[in-house]
C-alpha positions in Angstrom: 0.0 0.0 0.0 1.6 3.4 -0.8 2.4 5.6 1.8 2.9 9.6 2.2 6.3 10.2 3.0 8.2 13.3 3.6 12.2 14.3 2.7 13.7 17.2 4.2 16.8 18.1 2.2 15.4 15.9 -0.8 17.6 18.0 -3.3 21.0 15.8 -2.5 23.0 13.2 -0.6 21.1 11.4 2.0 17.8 13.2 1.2 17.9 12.3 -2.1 18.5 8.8 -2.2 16.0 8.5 0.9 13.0 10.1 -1.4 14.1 7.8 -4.3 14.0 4.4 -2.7 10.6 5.4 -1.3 9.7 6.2 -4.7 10.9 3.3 -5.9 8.7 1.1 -3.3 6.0 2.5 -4.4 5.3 5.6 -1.9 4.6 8.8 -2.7 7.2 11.6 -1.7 7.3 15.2 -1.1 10.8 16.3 -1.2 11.2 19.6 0.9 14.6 21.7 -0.2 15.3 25.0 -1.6 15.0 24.6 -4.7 14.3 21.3 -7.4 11.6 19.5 -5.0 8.0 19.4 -4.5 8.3 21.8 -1.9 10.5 24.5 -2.0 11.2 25.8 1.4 14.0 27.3 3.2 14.3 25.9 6.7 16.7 28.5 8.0 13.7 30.8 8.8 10.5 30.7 11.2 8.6 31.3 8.2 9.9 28.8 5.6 9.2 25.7 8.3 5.8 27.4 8.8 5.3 27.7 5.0 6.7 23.9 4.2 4.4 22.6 7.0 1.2 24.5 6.1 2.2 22.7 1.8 2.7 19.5 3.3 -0.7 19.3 5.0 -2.2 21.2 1.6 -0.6 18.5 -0.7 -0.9 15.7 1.6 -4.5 15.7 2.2 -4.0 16.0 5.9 -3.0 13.1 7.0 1.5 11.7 6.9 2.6 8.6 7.0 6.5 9.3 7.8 8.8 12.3 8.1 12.2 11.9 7.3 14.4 15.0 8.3 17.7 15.2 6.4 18.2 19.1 5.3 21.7 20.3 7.1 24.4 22.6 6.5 27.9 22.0 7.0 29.5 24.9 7.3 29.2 26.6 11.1 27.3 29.8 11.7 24.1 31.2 12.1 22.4 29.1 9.3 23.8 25.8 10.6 22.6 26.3 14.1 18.8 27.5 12.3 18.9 24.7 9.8 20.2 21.6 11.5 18.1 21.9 14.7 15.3 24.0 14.0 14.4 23.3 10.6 13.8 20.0 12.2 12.5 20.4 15.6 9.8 22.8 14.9 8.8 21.2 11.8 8.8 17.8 13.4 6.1 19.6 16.4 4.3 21.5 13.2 3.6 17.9 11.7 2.8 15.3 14.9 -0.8 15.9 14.0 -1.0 14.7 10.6 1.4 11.9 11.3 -1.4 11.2 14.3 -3.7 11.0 11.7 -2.1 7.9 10.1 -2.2 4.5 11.1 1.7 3.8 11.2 2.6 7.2 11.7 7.0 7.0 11.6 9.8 10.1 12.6 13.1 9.3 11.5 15.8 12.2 11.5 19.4 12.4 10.8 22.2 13.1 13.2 25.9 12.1 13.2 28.9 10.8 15.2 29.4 14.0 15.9 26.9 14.4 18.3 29.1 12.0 20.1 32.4 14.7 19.8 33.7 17.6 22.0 30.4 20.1 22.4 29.3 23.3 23.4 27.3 23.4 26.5 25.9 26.6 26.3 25.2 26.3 22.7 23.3 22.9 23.3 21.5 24.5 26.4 20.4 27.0 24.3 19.1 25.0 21.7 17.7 22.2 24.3 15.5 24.9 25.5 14.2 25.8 22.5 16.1 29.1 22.4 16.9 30.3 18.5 18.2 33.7 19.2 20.2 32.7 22.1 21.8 29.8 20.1 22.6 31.9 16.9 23.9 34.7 19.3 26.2 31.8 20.8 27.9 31.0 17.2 29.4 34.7 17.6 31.9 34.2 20.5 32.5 30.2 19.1 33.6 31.4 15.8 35.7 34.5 17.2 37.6 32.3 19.6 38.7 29.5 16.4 35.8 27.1 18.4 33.5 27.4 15.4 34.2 23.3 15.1 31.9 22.8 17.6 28.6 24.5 16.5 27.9 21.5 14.1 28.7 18.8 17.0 26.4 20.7 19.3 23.3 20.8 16.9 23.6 17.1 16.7 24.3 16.1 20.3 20.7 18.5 21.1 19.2 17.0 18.3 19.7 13.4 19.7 18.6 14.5 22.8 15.8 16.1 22.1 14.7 13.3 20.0 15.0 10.8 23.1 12.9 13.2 25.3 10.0 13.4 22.5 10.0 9.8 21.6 8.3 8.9 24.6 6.4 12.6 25.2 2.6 12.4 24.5 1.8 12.6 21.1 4.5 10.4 20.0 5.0 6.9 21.0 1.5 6.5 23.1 0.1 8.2 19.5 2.1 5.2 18.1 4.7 7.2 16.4 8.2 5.6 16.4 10.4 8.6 16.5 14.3 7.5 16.0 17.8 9.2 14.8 20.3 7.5 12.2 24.0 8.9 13.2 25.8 8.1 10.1 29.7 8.5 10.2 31.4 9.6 7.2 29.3 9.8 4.6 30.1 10.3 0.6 28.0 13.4 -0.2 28.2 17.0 -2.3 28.3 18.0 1.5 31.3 16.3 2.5 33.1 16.1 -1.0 34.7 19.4 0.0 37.1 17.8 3.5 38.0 15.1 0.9 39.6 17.6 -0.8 42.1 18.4 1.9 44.5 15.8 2.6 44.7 17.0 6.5 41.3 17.0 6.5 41.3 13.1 5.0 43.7 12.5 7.9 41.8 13.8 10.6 38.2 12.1 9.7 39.9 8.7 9.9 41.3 9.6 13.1 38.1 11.1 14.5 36.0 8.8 12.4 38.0 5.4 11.6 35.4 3.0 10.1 36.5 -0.5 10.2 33.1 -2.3 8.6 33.4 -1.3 4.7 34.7 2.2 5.3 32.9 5.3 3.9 29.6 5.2 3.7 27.2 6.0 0.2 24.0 8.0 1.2 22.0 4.8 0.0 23.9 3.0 2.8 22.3 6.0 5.1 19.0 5.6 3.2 18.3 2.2 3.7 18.3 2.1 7.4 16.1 5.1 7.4 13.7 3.3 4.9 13.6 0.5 8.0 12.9 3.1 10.8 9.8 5.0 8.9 8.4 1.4 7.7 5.4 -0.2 9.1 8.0 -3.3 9.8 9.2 -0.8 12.9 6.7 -1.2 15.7 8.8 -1.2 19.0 12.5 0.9 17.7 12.1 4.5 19.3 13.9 6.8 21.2 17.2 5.3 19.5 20.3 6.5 17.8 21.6 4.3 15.1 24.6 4.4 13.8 25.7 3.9 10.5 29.3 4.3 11.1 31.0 1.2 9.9 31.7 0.8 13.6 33.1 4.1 14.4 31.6 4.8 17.4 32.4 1.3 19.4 35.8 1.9 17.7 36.3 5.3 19.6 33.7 4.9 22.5 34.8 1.3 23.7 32.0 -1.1 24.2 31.4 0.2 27.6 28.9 2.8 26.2 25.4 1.4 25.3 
């Protein structure tokens, strides 16, 4: 039976090949980016996620099957603080009552290993408390002190989080709504192609990032286990992090940390 999914950052890498292999089982997509989708939204503002959320329940008839929130920025500042926890917090909140609506209603949204790295904890205060000025103000003194490395690690570490509180919050998994994260490791997107590019940077990702299981991942890899989480095959996963690391996170973490 076809489904009504939507693909936050739909245009490319993990969003892309997410919204394709849902095509290509047979559901029915509508990719959310800034430009070339169904929806063309811009996530960094209050008003794009209300405008993307207000089309989604226009062109979905009013009721979601699965969200699948992939749109992120890689380069730290302002717009990754708004885009990579914002654009999916508020537009997870803005669509819980459509995905009520369904009967296998799915959340699945993408983090990293880096959520597992060296943080900020007043920028991940900020944005745990649902604070967007105070966490774009916070990127200032982080990027004027050479810490600007740790703005993206933040927004994924809150993200995480806040996806464990909600998972079991009313709405969610008492409305039977699975609501999980993927933390993929290093992935092979137009996001990432740029630190290939650098051999210190190549040097530092397998130190940081060393994935002994069939090293760098495609976005299909990435794709696949979302395609699992947002299924109606997923009845009892929520509240988790997977990663999709190749084993980079036992590697670095030890096996003490479950």
């Amino acid at each position: 039976m076809s489904r009504t999914i939507v693909v936050t950052g739909a245009g490319s890498g993990i969003g892309q090949a997410t919204a394709r292999l849902s095509r290509d089982q047979g559901d029915r997509v509508l990719g959310v980016d800034l430009r070339g989708t169904e929806i063309e939204a811009d996530l960094s503002t209050a008003a794009g996620r209300t405008e993307a959320a207000e089309r989604i329940a226009e062109q979905s008839g009013g009721t979601l099957d699965a969200l699948v929130a992939c749109a992120g920025v890689a380069t730290p500042g302002e717009t990754m603080v708004r885009v990579n926890f914002f654009g999916t917090t508020e537009l997870v909140t803005a669509l819980q009552p459509l995905l009520a609506k369904s009967a296998a209603g799915r959340i699945a949204v993408t983090g990293s290993i880096s959520g597992t790295q060296p943080v900020d904890a007043d920028l991940v205060a900020a944005l745990l408390a649902g604070d967007e000025e105070a966490a774009v103000a916070r990127c200032t003194p982080l990027l004027e002190t050479g810490n600007g490395h740790r703005i993206y690690p933040s927004t994924k570490s809150a993200l995480a989080q806040w996806a464990r509180r909600l998972a079991i919050a009313p709405g969610y998994a008492d409305a039977g709504i699975p609501l999980n994260v993927v933390a993929p490791g290093v992935v092979l997107t137009p996001m990432s192609a740029p630190l290939f590019e650098d051999a210190r940077m190549r040097e530092a990702m397998a130190t940081a990032v060393p994935m002994p299981l069939n090293g760098h991942a495609t976005p299909e890899d990435v794709a696949e286990v979302l395609g699992f989480l947002i299924s109606t095959a997923n009845t009892h996963v929520t509240g988790q992090v997977v990663y999709v690391d190749g084993g980079a996170e036992v590697t670095v973490r030890g096996p003490a940390v479950f």
